[in-house]
C-alpha positions, 0 to 999 in steps of 0.5 A: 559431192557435199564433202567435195564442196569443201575442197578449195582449187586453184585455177593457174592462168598462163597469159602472154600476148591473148589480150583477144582471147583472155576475158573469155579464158578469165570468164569460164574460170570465173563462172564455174559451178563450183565455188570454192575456188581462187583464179590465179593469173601469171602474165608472162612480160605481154607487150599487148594489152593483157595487163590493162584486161587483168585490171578490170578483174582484180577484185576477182582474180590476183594476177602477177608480171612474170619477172624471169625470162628466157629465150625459150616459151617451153621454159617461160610457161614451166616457170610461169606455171611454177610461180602460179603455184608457189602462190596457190593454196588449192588441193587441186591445181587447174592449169590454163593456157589463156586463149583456151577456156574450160565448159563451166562444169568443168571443176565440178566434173573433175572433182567428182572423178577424184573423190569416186578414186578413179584418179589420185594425183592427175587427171586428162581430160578430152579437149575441143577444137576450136580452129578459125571456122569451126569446132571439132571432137576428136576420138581419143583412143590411147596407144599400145606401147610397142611402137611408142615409148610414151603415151597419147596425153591432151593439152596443157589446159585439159590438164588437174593434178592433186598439189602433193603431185603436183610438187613432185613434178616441178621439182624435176620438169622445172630444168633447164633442158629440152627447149623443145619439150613443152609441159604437157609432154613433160607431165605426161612422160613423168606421169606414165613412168611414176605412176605406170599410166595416165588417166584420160578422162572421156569427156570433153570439158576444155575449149583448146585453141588451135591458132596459127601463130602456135608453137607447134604449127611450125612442126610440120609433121617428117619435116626436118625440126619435126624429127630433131623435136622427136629426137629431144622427146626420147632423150627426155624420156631416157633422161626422166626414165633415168632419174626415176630409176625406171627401165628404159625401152627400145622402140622401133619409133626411137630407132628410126628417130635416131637413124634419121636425125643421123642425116640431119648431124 
């Protein structure tokens, strides 16, 4: 690990309107074991008082307002998270959202995957649950990929890629289409169909909020807007399956998705 130490990360804060929850995302980011580090924050135009929270930090942190906004979250975090790293100079890029927050070994554990080469440009690691009342460890068992044409991924936060790969997917996921697909879903298909697999990490080491007011908290699952949401995954996934010259697959999941989106034209 004494070569590893050497290496400077970046860690990207995505903040809009976690005034409650950011100086405990802040303070992990901070406190991490590992030292070679810079904490870059983008506020995304938050109308509470985040701003007033990143002031007290900012002989620690450099934190800029995003100045581009779109009706859609989905494409707001992509360029909020895009900014982050156009102003970062780590050899790996850390992303997080701002009301979760990592275990403070988190850098360290990561970086030790990387230099064992277990992993070259990305890895997944396990999240917490942290809900209103309690905290829970899910089993992460990955798919067998004859019902789904994508893999099982973790959240955005639980999310380090290498900077070379990490330029490589913002200059094809930062497009404005598939409002309904966030970044992590983007980084995941990108991942399986450039490299042929993701690496999931089997530690939990990211704290990931499950709030109420999330964005996929409305996407009750066979619901109507659950099924059109799947429909735009698949596209996705064809369009990316496209662009990288990769074969594109016909599952029974994608069948059924298209047969029942029939209904909903």
């Amino acid at each position: 690990m004494n070569q590893t130490r050497k290496i400077k990360i970046s860690i990207i804060i995505v903040n809009y309107n976690n005034a409650r929850y950011l100086k405990k995302s802040l303070e992990t980011a901070l406190n991490q074991t590992y030292e070679n580090k810079e904490i870059i924050v983008i506020d995304d135009m938050s109308n509470d008082n985040s701003i007033e929270i990143l002031k007290k930090y900012k002989k620690k942190i450099k934190f800029y307002v995003s100045k581009k906004k779109t009706k859609f979250g989905s494409f707001n975090q992509i360029n909020c998270y895009h900014q982050g790293f156009k102003k970062s100079n780590g050899k790996y890029i850390f992303f997080l959202d701002s009301d979760d927050y990592y275990k403070i070994y988190k850098v360290k554990k990561v970086l030790s995957y990387f230099a064992k080469g277990l992993a070259k440009e990305i890895i997944f690691d396990l999240p917490i649950l942290k809900m209103q009342n309690r905290t829970k460890f899910n089993q992460f068992i990955q798919k067998k990929f004859i019902l789904s044409n994508w893999p099982r991924f973790t959240p955005q936060s639980c999310i380090t890629i290498e900077r070379r790969y990490a330029k490589k997917i913002f200059k094809l996921l930062k497009i404005k289409m598939f409002p309904t697909i966030w970044f992590d879903f983007r980084i995941a298909t990108f991942s399986y169909l450039y490299l042929g697999k993701i690496f999931v990490l089997k530690e939990y080491l990211t704290y990931y909020r499950q709030l109420n007011n999330s964005a996929s908290k409305e996407y009750k699952t066979f619901s109507k807007i659950w099924w059109l949401r799947r429909k735009e995954a698949h596209d996705f996934f064809s369009f990316i399956s496209e662009q990288l010259k990769v074969k594109k697959k016909i599952t029974l999941d994608k069948i059924i998705t298209k047969l029942v989106n029939l209904f909903y034209k």
